[in-house]
Backbone as CSV, one residue per row, in Angstrom:
resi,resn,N_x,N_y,N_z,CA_x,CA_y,CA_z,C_x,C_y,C_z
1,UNK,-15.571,-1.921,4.728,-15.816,-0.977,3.655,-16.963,-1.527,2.810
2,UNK,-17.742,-0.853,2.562,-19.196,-1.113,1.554,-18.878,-1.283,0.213
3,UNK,-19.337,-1.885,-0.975,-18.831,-1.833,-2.136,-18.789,-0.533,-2.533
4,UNK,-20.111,0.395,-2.630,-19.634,1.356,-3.393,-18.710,2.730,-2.552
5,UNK,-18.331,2.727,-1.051,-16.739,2.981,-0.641,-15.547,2.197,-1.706
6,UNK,-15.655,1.240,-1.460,-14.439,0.786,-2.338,-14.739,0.943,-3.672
7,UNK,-15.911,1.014,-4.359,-15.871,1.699,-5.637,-15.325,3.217,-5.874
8,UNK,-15.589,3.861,-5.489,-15.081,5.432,-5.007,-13.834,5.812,-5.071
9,UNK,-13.151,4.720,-3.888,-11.939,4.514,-3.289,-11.229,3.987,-5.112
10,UNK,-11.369,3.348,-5.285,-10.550,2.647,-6.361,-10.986,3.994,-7.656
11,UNK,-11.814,4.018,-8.023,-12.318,5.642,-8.697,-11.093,6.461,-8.736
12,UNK,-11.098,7.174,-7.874,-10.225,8.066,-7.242,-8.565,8.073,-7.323
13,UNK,-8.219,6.476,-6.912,-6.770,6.380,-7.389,-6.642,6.273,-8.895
14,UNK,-7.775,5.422,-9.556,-7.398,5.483,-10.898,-7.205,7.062,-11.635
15,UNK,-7.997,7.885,-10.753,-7.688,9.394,-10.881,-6.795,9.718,-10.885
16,UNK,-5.783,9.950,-9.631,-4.690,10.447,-9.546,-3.334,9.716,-10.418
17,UNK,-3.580,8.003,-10.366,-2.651,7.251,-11.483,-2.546,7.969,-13.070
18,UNK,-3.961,8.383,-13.432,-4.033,9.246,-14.780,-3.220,10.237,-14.623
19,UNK,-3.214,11.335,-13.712,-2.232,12.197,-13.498,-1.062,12.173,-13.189
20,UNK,-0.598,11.131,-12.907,0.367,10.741,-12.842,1.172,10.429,-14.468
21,UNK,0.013,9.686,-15.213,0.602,9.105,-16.333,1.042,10.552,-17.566
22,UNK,-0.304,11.523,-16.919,-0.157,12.506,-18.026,0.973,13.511,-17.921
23,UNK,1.744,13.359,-16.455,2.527,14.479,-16.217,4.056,13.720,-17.084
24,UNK,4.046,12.153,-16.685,4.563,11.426,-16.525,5.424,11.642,-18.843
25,UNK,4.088,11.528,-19.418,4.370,12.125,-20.762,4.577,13.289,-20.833
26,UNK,4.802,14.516,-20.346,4.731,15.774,-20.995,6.668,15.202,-20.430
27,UNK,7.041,14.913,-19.586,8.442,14.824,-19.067,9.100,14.289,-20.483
28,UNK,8.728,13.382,-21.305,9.115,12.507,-22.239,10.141,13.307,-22.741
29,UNK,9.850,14.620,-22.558,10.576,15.259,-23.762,11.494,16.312,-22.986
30,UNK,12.949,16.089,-23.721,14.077,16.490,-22.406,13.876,17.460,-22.238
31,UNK,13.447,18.906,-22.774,13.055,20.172,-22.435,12.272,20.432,-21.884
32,UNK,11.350,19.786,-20.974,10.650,19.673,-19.991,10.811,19.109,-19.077
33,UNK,12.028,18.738,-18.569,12.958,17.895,-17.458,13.179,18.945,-16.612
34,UNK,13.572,20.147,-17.145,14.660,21.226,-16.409,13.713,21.454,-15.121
35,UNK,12.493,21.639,-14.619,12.172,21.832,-13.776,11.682,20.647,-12.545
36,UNK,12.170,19.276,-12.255,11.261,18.472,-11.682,12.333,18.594,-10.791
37,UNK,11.750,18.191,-9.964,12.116,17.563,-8.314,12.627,16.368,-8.046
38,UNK,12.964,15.932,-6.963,13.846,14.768,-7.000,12.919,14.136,-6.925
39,UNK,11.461,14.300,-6.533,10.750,13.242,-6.236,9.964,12.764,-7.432
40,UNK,10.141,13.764,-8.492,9.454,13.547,-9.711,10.698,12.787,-10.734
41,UNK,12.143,12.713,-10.445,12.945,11.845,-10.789,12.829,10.615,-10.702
42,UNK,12.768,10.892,-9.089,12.711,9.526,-8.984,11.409,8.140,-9.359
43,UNK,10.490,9.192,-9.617,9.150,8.420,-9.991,9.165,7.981,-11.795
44,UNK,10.004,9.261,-12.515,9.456,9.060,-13.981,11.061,8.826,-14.586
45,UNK,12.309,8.708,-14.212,13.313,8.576,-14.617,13.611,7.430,-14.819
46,UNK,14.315,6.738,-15.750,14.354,5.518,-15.394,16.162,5.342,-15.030
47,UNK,17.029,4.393,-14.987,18.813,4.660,-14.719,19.294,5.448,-16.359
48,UNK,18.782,5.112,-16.824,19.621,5.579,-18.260,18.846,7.084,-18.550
49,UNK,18.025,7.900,-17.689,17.681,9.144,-17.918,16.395,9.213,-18.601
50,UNK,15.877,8.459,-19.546,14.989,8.142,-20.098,13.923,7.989,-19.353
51,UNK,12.375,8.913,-19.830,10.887,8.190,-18.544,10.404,7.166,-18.987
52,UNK,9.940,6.223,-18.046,10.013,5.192,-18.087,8.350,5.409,-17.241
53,UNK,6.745,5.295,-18.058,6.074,4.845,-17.593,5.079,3.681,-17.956
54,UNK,5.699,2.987,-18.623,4.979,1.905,-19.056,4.762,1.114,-17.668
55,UNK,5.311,0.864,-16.690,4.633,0.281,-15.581,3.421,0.643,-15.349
56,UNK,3.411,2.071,-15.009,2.025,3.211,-14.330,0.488,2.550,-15.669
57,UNK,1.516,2.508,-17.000,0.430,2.739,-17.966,-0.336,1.242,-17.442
58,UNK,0.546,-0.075,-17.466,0.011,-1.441,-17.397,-0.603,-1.515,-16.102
59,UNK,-0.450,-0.922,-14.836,-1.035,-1.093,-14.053,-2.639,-0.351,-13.971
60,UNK,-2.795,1.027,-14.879,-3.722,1.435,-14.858,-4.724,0.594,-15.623
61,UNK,-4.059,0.394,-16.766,-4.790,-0.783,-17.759,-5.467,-1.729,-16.932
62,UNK,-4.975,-2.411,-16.184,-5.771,-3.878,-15.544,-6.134,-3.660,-14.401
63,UNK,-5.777,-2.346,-13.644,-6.964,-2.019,-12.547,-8.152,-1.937,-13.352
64,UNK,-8.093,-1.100,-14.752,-9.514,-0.504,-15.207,-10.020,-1.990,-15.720
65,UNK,-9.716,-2.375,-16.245,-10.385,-4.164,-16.724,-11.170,-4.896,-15.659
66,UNK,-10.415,-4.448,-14.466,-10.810,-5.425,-13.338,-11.962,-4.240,-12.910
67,UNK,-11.439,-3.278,-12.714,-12.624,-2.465,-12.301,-13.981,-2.053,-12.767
68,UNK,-13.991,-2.743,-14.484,-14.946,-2.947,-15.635,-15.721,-4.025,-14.845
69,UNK,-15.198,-4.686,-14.686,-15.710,-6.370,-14.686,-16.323,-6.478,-13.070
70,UNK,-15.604,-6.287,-12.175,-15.875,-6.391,-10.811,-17.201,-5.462,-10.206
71,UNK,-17.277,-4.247,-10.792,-18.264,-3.348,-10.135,-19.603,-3.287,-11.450
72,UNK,-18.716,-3.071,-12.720,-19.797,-3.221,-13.914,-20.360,-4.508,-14.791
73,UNK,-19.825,-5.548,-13.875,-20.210,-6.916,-14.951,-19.591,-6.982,-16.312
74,UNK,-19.051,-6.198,-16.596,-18.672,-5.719,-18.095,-17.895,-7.121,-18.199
75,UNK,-18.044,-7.480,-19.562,-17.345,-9.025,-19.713,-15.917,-8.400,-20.830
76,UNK,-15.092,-9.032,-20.449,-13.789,-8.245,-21.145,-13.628,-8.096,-22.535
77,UNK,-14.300,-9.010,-23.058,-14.397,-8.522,-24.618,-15.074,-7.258,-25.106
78,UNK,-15.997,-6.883,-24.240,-16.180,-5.847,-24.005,-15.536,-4.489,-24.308
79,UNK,-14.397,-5.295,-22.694,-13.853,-3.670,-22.239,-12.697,-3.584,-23.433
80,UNK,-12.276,-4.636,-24.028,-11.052,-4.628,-25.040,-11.425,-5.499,-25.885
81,UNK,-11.116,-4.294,-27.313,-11.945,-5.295,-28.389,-10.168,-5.291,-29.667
82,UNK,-10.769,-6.989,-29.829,-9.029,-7.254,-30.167,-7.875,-6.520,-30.266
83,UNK,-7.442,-6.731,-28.468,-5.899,-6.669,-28.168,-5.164,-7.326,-29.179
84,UNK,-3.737,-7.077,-29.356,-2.953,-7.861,-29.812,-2.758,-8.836,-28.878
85,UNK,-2.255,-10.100,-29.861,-2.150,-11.562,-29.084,-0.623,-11.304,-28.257
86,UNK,0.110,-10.269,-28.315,1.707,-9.785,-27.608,0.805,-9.046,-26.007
87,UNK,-0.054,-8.689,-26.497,-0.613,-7.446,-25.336,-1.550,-7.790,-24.954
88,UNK,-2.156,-9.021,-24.246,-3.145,-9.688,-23.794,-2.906,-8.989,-22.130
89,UNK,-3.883,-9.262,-21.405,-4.323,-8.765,-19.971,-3.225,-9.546,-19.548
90,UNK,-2.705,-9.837,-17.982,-2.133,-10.747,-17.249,-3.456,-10.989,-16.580
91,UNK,-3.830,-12.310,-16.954,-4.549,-13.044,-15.777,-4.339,-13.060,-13.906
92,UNK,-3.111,-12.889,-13.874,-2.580,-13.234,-12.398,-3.073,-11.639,-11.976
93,UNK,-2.977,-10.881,-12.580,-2.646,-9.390,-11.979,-4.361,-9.280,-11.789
94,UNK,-5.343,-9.438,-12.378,-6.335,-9.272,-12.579,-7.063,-10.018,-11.472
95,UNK,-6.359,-11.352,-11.421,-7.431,-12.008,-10.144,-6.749,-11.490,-8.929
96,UNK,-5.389,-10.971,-8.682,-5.027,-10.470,-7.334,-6.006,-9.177,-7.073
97,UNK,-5.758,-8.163,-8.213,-7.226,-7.542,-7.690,-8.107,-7.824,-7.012
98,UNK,-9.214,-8.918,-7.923,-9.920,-8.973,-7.356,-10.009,-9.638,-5.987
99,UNK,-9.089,-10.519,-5.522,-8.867,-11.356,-4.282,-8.856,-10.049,-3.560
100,UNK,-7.594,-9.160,-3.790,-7.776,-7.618,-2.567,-8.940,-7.280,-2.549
101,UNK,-9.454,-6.222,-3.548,-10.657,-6.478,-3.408,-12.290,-6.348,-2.857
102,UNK,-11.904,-7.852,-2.952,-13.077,-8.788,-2.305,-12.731,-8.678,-0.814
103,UNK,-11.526,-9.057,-0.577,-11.166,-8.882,0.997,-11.433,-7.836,1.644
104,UNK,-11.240,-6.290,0.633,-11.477,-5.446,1.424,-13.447,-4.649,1.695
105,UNK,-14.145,-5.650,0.459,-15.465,-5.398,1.317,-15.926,-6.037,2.861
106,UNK,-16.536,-5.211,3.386,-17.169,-5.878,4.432,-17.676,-7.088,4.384
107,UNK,-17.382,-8.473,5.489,-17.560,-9.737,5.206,-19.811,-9.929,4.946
108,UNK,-20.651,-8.927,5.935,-21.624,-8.911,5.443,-22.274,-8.492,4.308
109,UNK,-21.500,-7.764,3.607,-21.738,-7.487,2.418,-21.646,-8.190,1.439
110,UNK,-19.988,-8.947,1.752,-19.843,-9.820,0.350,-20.665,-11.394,0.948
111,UNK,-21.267,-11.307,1.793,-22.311,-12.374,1.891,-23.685,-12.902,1.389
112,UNK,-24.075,-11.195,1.304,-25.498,-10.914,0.583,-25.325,-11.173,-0.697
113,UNK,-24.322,-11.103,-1.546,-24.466,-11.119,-3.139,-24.575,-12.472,-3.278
């Protein structure tokens, strides 16, 4: 895959993750429950009935950081200008990104840079 395929590629899911997150809030509110599907249960419900997307939200968060930094150079102070010291990035999550990645450009590609 060429970088800007996998730029695209990663583009794109952060797309559909947004839609995900936005459907994911309108559910918040129990009068908008009455119509979902099991498959939309099972994605935004959490055991106690309550939606539960703070996962979706943190994962979109540090794809986009990594996806700042990796394709735009963007240096993270940048992309986030004082986080709280409770709500800092995860380092680990950020370099597994980029390790995937990197793996998934073509090995002549990530040779030339």
């Amino acid at each position: 895959m060429t970088f800007k395929e996998l730029k695209n590629k990663i583009k794109e899911e952060q797309k559909e993750l947004a839609k995900v997150i936005r459907k994911g809030k309108f559910y918040r509110k129990p009068g908008n429950r009455t119509d979902m599907t099991d498959e939309e249960k099972r994605r935004y419900l959490s055991y106690d009935g309550s939606v539960d997307i703070d996962h979706l939200r943190s994962s979109y968060r540090h794809t986009h950081i990594m996806y700042c930094d990796f394709f735009n150079h963007t240096p993270y102070d940048k992309i986030e200008t004082n986080p709280r010291p409770n709500n800092l990035a995860n380092g680990y999550i950020l370099s597994d990104l980029r390790k995937k990645w990197e793996s998934e450009i073509d090995e002549d590609v990530r040779n030339r840079s």
